[in-house]
N, C-alpha and C positions, 0 to 999 in steps of 0.2 A: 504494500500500500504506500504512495505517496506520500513526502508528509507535505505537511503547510506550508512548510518553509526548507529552505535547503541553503544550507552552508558548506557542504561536502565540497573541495577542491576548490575552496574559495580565497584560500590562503595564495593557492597558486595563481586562479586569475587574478587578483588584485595586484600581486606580486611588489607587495610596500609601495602599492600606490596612492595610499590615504593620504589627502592631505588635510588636514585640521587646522581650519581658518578661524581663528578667533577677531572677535567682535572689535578690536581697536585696529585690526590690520587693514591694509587698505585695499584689498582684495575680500574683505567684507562687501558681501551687497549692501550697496546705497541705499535701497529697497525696505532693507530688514533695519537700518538704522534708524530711519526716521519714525519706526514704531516701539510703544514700549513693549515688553514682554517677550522680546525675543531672543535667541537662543545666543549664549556667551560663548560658544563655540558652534561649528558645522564640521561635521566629516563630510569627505567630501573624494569620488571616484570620478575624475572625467575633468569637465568645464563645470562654471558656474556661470548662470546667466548675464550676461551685458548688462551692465545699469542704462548703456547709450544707445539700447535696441527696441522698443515696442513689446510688453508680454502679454499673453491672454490666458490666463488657468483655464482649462476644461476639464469639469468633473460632472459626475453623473451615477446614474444607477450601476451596481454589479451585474446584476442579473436583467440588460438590459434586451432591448427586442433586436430584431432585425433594420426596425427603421430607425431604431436612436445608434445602434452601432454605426449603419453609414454615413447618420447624419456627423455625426461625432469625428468621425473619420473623415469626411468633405469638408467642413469647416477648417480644421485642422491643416487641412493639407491645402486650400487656400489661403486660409491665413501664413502658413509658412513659406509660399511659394511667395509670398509678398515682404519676405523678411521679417514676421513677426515672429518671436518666439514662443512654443507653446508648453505649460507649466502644467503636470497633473502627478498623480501617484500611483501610478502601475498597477493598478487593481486591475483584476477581471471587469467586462464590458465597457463603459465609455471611456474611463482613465486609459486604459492598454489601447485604445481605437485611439484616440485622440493624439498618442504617440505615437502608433505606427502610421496614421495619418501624416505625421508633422514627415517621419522618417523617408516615407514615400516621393515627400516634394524637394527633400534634399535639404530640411530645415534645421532649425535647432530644436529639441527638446530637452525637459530636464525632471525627473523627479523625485517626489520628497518621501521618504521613506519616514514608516512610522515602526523602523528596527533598525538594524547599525546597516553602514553602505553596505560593507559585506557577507551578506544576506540576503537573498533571493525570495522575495514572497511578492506574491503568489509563488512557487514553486516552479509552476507551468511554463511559467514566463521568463523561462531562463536565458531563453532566445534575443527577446524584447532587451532586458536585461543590460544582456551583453552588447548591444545594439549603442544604446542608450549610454553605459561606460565609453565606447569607443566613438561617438559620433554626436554624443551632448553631456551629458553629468546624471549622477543620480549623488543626493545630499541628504543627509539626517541629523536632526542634531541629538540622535543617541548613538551614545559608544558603539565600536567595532565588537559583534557577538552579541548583540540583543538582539532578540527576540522578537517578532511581532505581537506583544499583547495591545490586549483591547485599548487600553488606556491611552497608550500611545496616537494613537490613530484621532480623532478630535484634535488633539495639541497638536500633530501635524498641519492639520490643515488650515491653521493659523498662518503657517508660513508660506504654502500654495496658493492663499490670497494674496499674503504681500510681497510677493515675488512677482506676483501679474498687476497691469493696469486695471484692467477687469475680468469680470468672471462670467464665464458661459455655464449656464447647468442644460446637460441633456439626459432628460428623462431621471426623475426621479420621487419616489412614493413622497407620502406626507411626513413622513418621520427620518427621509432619509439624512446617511450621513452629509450630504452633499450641501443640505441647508444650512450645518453646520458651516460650510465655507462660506455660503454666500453670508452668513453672518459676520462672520468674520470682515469680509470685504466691507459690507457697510458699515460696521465700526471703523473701517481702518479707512473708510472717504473712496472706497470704490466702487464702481459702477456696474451692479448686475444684470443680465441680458437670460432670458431663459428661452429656450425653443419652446415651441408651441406644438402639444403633443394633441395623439384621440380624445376627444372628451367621452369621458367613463373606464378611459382606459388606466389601473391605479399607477402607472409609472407617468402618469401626465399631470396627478392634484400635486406636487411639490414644485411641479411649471406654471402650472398655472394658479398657481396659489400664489407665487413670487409675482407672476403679470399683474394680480387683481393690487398686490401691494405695490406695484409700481416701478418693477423691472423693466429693463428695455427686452422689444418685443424682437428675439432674434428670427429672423425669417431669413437670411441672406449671412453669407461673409459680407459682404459690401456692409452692411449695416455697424459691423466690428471694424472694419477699416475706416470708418467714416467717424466712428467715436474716440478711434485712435489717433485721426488724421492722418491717414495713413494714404494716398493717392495708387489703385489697381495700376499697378505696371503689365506689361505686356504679357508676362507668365502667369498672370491673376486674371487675365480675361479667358473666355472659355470662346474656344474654336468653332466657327462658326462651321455646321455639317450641314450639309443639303439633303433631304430627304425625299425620295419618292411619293407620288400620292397617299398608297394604302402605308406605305410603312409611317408616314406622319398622322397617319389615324389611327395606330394603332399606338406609335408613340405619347399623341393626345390624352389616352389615358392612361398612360401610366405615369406615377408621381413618387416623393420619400419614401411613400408609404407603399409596400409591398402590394402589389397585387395578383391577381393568379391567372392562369392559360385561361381557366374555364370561365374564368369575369371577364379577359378580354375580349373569348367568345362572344359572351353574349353581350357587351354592350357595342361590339364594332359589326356584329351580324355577320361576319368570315368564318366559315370552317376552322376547325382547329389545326388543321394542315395547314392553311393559308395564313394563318395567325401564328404558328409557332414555324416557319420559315422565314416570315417576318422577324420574329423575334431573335432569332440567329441573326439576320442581317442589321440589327441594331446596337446586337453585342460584337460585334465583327468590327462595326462604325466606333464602340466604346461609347452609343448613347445610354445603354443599360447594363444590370446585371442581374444574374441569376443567382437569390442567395439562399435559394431553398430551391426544390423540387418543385420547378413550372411558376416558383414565387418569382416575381421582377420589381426593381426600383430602378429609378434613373440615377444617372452618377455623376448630373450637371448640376 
């Protein structure tokens, strides 16, 4: 059986590369200084974020769906493709989407571990991980060999706020840990954005619970670049594709949200032959994907 967490051969990946930044040095983030409560040391494997670069935390549910994974993941990987930095904590669903998102656009990512650097939890994510050491940082401000307890995790995510400008939540319950961040952020003067999820669906009342208080309504990257001031450079625009008649009817309906072979049977009135031929020619174009069996979302 797996465990939770895995430190096995981590002495050797690391290979005394901890470095341990404390709070008066000047490779302290700028970030972390100008709030109180935070941490008098950082370990630290990899980079640590730019104070002179644009951040955005994405955090969100563990156990999230198919349409907040990609959203998670698209966001991410636009805003990185425009030079923004993107801050989250390697958990299972949005956190680990948000980073291999960012990793995809050739970006920086970074994050905050609620156990020492050298410690892999999720376990899973040993991949991600390593990714993450070699091509951005991962930081904690617990000692090298702790542990992921519970307690930990909360106090983390004090610092995944103030490490970001602002904070994205995609998808998460009423009680999630995630609100936890956006609190944090608006204590510490920064600006929450929540995507807009199913209504009734329960990974959507902790989104929409933040909109009705007065979150920004994220619907777009463009909407995070624009709070950022941040101007879509050429690798942030999306390529314009030409489509054929039936295949732009069939593209018509599909959207973030998963949809199935047999819905866009019957709402486009085509065979399911002519409709899942189509649909090969759309994933072929890189207008969609297929993230379940005959499920599809677009990837614009």
């Amino acid at each position: 059986m797996e465990r939770l967490y895995n430190r096995r051969n981590m002495t050797d990946f690391t290979g005394g590369r901890i470095q341990y930044i404390h709070q008066e040095a000047e490779a302290y983030p700028g970030r972390l200084k100008v709030h109180r409560g935070m941490p008098g040391r950082l370990c630290v494997l990899g980079r640590l974020p730019r104070d002179d670069r644009p951040s955005v935390a994405v955090v969100g549910a563990r156990r999230s769906t198919g349409y907040g994974n990609e959203t998670a993941r698209r966001f991410a990987r636009e805003l990185a493709a425009n030079g923004v930095q993107i801050i989250s904590g390697m958990a299972w669903g949005i956190d680990g989407m948000a980073h291999e998102g960012a990793l995809d656009a050739g970006g920086d990512t970074f994050a905050v571990l609620g156990c020492g650097v050298d410690v892999c939890y999720p376990a899973g994510h040993r991949k991600l991980y390593e990714r993450l050491v070699e091509r951005g940082g991962v930081l904690s401000e617990q000692p090298p060999g702790m542990p992921p307890l519970a307690g930990h995790f909360p106090a983390r995510n004090r610092i995944i706020s103030a490490l970001a400008d602002l904070v994205l939540v995609v998808e998460a319950g009423e009680k999630s840990g995630s609100l936890i961040t956006a609190d944090f952020a608006l204590e510490q003067g920064k600006d929450v954005f929540a995507v807009p999820g199913r209504i009734g669906d329960p990974l959507s009342r902790g989104c929409l619970n933040l909109l009705r208080q007065g979150a920004g309504l994220a619907d777009s990257p463009l909407v995070l670049l624009e709070a950022l001031g941040v101007s879509p450079g050429k690798n942030g625009e999306p390529e314009k594709i030409l489509l054929a008649k039936e295949e732009n009817i069939v593209y018509s309906w599909i959207r973030l949200q998963p949809v199935s072979l047999e819905e866009l049977v019957q709402k486009t009135g085509m065979s399911a032959g002519k409709v899942l031929g189509i649909l090969v020619e759309l994933e072929l174009k890189g207008c969609i994907r297929e993230i379940h069996k005959n499920d599809y979302v677009r990837t614009d």
